[in-house]
Every structure is written in C-alpha cells, then in structure tokens.
N, C-alpha and C positions, 0 to 999 in steps of 0.2 A: 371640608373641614373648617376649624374657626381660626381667623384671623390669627397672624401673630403679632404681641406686644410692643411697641418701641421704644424703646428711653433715651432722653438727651443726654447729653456727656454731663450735664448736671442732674441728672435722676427725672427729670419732669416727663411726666408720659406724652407721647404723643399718639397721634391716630396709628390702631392698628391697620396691619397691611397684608397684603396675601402674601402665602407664605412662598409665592414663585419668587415675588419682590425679596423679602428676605433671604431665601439662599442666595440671588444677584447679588446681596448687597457683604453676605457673608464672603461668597467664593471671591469680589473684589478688595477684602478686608478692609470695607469702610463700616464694618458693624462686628460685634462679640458676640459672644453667645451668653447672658448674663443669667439667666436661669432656665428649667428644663421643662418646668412643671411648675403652672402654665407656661411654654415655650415663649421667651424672652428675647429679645435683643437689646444692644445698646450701642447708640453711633458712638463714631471715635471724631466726628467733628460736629459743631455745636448746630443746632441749624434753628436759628431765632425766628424764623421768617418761614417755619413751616404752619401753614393752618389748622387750624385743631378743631375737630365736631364733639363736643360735647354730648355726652353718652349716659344712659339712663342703667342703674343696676334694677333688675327685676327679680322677684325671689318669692317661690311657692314653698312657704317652710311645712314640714312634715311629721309624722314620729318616726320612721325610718329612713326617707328620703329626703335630700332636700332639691327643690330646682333653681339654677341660678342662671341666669343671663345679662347679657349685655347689647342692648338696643339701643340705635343710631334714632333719636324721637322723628326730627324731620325725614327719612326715609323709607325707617320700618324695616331699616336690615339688622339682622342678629348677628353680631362681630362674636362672639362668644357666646359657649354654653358649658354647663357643669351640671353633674347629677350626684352633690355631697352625701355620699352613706355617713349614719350617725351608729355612736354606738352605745347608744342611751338603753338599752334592752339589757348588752351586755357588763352594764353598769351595774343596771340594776340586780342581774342575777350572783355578780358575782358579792354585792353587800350583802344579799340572804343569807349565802352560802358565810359570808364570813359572820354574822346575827347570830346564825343556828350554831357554826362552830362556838361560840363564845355559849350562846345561852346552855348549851349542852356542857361543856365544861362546865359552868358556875353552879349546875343542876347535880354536879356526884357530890357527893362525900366526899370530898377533898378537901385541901387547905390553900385552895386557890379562894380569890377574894368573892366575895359577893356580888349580886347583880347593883350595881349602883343606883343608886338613889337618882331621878329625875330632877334636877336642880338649872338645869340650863334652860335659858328664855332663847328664844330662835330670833335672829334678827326679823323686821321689817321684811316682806316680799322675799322671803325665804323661798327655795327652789329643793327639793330634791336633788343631788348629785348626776342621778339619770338624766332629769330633765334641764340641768344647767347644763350641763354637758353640750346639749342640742342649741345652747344659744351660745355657748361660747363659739361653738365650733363655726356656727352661722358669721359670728362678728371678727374670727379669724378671718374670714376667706372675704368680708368685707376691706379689712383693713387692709389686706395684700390685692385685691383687687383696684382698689385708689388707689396704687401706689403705682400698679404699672399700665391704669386708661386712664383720661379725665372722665372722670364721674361727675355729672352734676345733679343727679338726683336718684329716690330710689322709692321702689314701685315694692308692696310688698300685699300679698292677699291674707286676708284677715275673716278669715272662715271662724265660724264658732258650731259643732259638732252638737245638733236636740239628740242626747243620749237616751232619754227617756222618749224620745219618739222611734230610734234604731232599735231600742228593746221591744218595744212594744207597739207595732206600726198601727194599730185601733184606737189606740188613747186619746182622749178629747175629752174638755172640759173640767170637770170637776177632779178627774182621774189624776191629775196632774200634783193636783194637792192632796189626795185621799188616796189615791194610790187603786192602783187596776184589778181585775180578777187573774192574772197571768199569772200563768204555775210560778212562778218566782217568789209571789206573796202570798200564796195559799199552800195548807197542809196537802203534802201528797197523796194519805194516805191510814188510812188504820192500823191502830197496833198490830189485827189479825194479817193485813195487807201486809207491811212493811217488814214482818216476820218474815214473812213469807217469801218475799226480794229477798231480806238478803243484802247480799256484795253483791248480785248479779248485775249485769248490765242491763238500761232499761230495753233497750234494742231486743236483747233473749228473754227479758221476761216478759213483754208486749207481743213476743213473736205472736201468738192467735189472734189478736186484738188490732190488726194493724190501724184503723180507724183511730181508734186512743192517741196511740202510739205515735201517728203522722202529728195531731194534737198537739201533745204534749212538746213532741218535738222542735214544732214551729213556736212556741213561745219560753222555748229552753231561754237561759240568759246566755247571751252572747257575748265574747269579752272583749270589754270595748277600750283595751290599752291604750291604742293608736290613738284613738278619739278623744281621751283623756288628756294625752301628752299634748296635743295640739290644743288642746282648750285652754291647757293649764299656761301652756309658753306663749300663748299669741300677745298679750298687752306685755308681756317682760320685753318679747323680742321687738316688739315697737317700741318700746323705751331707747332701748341699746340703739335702736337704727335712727330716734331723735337724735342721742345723742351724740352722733358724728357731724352735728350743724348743717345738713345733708336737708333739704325737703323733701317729704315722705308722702306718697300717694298709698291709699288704704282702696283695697279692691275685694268686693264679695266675691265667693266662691261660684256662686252663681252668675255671676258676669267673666270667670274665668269660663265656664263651660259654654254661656254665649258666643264668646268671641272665637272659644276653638271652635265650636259648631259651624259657627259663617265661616270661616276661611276651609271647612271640608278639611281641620287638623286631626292627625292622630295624639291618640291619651297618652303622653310620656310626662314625667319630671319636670323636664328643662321645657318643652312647649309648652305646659301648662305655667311654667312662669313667665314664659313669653306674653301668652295670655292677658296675665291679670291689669286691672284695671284699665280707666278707658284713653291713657296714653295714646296708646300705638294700637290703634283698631286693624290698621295694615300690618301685617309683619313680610320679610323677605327672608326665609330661610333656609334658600337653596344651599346646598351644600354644606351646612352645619355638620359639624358630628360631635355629639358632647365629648368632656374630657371626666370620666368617672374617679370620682375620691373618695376614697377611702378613710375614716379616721379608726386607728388603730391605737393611739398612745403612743406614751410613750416610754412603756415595758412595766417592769415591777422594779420596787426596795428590797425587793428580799433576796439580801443575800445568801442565802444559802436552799438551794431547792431539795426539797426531798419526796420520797416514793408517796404512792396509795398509803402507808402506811403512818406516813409520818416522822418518819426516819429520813436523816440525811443521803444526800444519794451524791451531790456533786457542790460544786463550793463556787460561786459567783466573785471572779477576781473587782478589787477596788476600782483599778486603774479600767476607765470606758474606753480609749481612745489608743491604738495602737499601730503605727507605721503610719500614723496621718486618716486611719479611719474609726468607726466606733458603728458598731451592729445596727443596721437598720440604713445605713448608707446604700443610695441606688450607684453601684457604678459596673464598669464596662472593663473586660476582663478580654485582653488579646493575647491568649498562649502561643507562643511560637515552637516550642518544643515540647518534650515528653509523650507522653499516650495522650492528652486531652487537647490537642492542637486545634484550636479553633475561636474563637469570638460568642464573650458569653454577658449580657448586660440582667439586671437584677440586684436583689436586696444582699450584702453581704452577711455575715456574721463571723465575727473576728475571731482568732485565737492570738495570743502573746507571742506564740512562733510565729507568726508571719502565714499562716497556711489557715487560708481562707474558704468558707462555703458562698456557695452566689445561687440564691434561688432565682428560678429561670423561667419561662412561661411551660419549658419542656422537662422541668422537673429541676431537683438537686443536682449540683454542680459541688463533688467537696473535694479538698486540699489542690487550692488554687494559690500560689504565692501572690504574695502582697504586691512583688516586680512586675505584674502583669495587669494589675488593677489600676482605675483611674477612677475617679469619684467624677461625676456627673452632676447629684445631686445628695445635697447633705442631708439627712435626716429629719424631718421636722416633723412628724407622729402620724404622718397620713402615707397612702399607696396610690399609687395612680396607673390607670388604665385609659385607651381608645376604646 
C-alpha cells in the first residue's frame, strides 16, 4: 500500500512513512490522525531535525482518468499513487440536456422570452465547463498534495492525439489538406439506394454483401471524445502546473510507453504516470496500491426536486448542516442497540430529525441516529476507494 503522510506540529510535511511506523506512532499518542483521505498524520512534538527527501509529483492527465503519483527521484520508490475519475462527460451531458430543455421551451407558442441574442465575447483561453472541470480537478489534488509531502517538482506527459490519422489510419500526404476518399467525406449512396435503407441498420441492410459492409465499417467515423479533451486541455493544464513556481518536466507519450515496456510494467493510470518522462527511468513499486477518487461535486441549487414530470415531488430544506453533519460527509456509525447493532462507515445523508442514511460498500443503511455517528471525514466533492 502507499506510504502514509506526516505533518509537523506546524503543518510542514515531512517524509512519508510505512504505515506499520504510523499505527506505532498513533497506538503511542505521539501522532493524530489529521486527515483520512489521503490518510494523514500529524506529530504532537515538533521534530526540527527530521531529514526530508524531496519528492517529484508525476501526472498522466486523461479524459476520464487521471494518474497521479509520488516519486522519491534519487531512488525510484513510489510513496504514493492515485487514479483521479473526472466527470467532464457528465458535465457535459447534463448542459445538453439543460440547452434542449431551454431551446424547446423558447420554440412553443408561449410567452416565455425568446432565444437571446448572441452578445457575449468569451474570455481569452476559454475552456468548456466539461473540460475545465478536468483541470480544476487536476490543480485540486495538486494543491492538497503540497501541502501534506515536499514536493519539489512535477513531471507531467504532454501527448498531443493525430485525430485525423485514428480516423483514418491510410492518410498521407496531400490527404491531410484535401481531405481522404473515407466513407465520412463521400456520398453514401443514390437517391434509388438510400430509399431503399431507409432507417434500417447498415449491419441488416449489408447483410448479403458482407465484403462492402467489412468496408464501410472500418472507415465508419470513430468518436474521438477522449482524444479531443486531452488535446484541448494539455497546454491549459501546463499553464496551471507553471503556475505553482514548481519546475515542470514535459514527457511524450511515447517515452511513457518506453519506459513501461523496459521495466516489464503493466498499462494502469497511476504506472503510466510513473512512467513519464525521463526522471526516474528506475521505478520501485512493490507494494503500491493506488487510492481511487472520485470527483462527484458538490450536489445541485435546486431547491425544490420534482418527478419525470416536472411537478414538485419533495422540497430541499435551506439549512445543509444538521447535528454537526451536512450530506455527503464520510463517517462511521457504532449502534449499540436496536435491530441494526453493528458498525457501519460510509457517505451519510441527513434528515433535520437526527435519523440518518449511511451508504455502505454492502448497500443502504437507513434511520441511523445522529448519537451513533462520528464524522471521519468532511465532505469536499470527491469519493474515495482502495
């Protein structure tokens, strides 16, 4: 597993340590437990005169994954790894869904307003919400990561995605600017043809023809989302990791795939951040096990939720925060009495009574008094798993 965190009784990180060292230092109460996620400690006496290795962050940023680690440069051990879920996908689908709701209103007969007029100029290096989202979230777990290792620098791979060669793996030359014979740019087909399809699927209506069909199929267009988002954020997200006064190593993608190849690594997240650039051509990553995050938010505005319909169904109270917790808080729930006697840790969700749900890895857990609950860790828009 990865290392755990240390902090000085003045917040300065020091070197992490195995976590055998930590319980010792916990079960002797010369150390706290300061946070849970990443597992944290913090000594209770000052220790000026502890040596400190200075540590490299390294990060395979992604469209849906991100990989993050932490590598010791002079030995090539990985104290830490993370594998950041982003939720740029579900960003993006849910602005459609709110686009189409509006444009379909403004389209009846109603005395609702019109569709507005275009007037806004978009700042300089404007991002999408989807794909901001992917570098906020990146420069989140930067900023909480200096805070609890010394970091003194950070390794980041800086791939650029030939989309027009994943479309279209023959392209050469001239094709590039004029564009290819790939069923994508040319008519499919005759009016008498294309009659004749239909809605049908081309798979049923190729069935005799399979030859065509194999064709057509291999130069279908491919959607190249993933590839996109990664093209579009890589110089933002270098910006953002300048700007922490941090020196930045820039690694191709094709030197991440060298470096796992010699070391005989497996294709994950967090390895292939290990990877990149030519840092740490050694790595040591026995016993690693990433810590998986989740970014979730952090909820909706809307007060008031209602059915398929659009009808009110239930009422979202003002006050977030009740008997010292607010929904979305990880904590740890010891019943001693009643029918539910047992030890339950997970995400809460509050009621104003005191009578609590605690989603659990073994399902719902509901009306759990608040008397039984302890908070672990406070909410901050992310989930975390081993």
């Amino acid at each position: 597993m990865s290392k755990v965190f240390v902090l000085d009784t003045n917040f300065t990180p020091l070197n992490p340590i195995h976590s055998a060292q930590a319980r010792q230092l916990l079960r002797s109460k010369k150390a706290a437990i300061y946070r849970q996620f990443p597992f944290t400690i913090i000594l209770k006496e000052s220790r000026s005169d502890s040596p400190i290795s200075l540590l490299r962050l390294k990060i395979d940023p992604g469209a849906k994954f991100t990989g993050m680690v932490l590598v010791n440069d002079s030995t090539g051990e990985v104290v830490f790894a993370a594998e950041l879920k982003h939720r740029g996908f579900a960003i993006r689908d849910a602005l459609t869904s709110r686009s189409q709701l509006r444009r379909s209103r403004r389209a009846r007969k109603t005395r609702y307003r019109q569709p507005r007029f275009l007037n806004r100029t978009r700042p300089e290096r404007w991002l999408a919400p989807s794909l901001q989202s992917r570098i906020e979230n990146i420069k989140t777990w930067v900023e909480r990561l200096r805070k609890l290792a010394p970091i003194e620098a950070i390794s980041q791979e800086l791939v650029r995605f030939n989309m027009q060669l994943m479309t279209n793996p023959d392209i050469q030359g001239k094709e590039y600017q004029r564009g290819s014979n790939s069923i994508t740019n040319l008519t499919l087909s005759c009016e008498k043809c294309n009659t004749k399809k239909g809605t049908k699927d081309i798979k049923y209506f190729l069935k005799k023809d399979p030859l065509k069909l194999e064709k057509i199929l291999k130069q279908a267009k491919r959607p190249l989302a993933d590839a996109a988002a990664v093209n579009t954020t890589r110089t933002a997200l270098l910006e953002v990791l300048k700007a922490t006064g941090l020196p930045v190593e820039t690694g191709s993608g094709g030197l991440t795939k060298f470096n796992r190849s010699e070391q005989n690594l497996e294709k994950t997240h967090w390895i292939d951040a290990a990877c990149v650039g030519k840092s740490t051509p050694i790595l040591n990553i026995k016993g690693v096990k990433p810590l998986l995050i989740t970014a979730n938010g952090h909820g909706s505005r809307q007060s008031c939720r209602t059915d398929k319909y659009g009808f009110p169904s239930r009422h979202v109270p003002r006050e977030k925060i009740h008997f010292g917790f607010q929904t979305g808080d990880i904590a740890k729930a010891v019943v001693t009495t009643g029918k539910k006697i047992g030890t339950y840790v997970g995400k809460v969700a509050i009621r104003s009574t005191g009578s609590f749900n605690i989603s659990t890895k073994n399902g719902l857990i509901q009306g759990i008094s608040h008397k039984f609950c302890k908070r672990i860790h406070a909410k901050d828009g992310y989930s975390y798993a081993q």
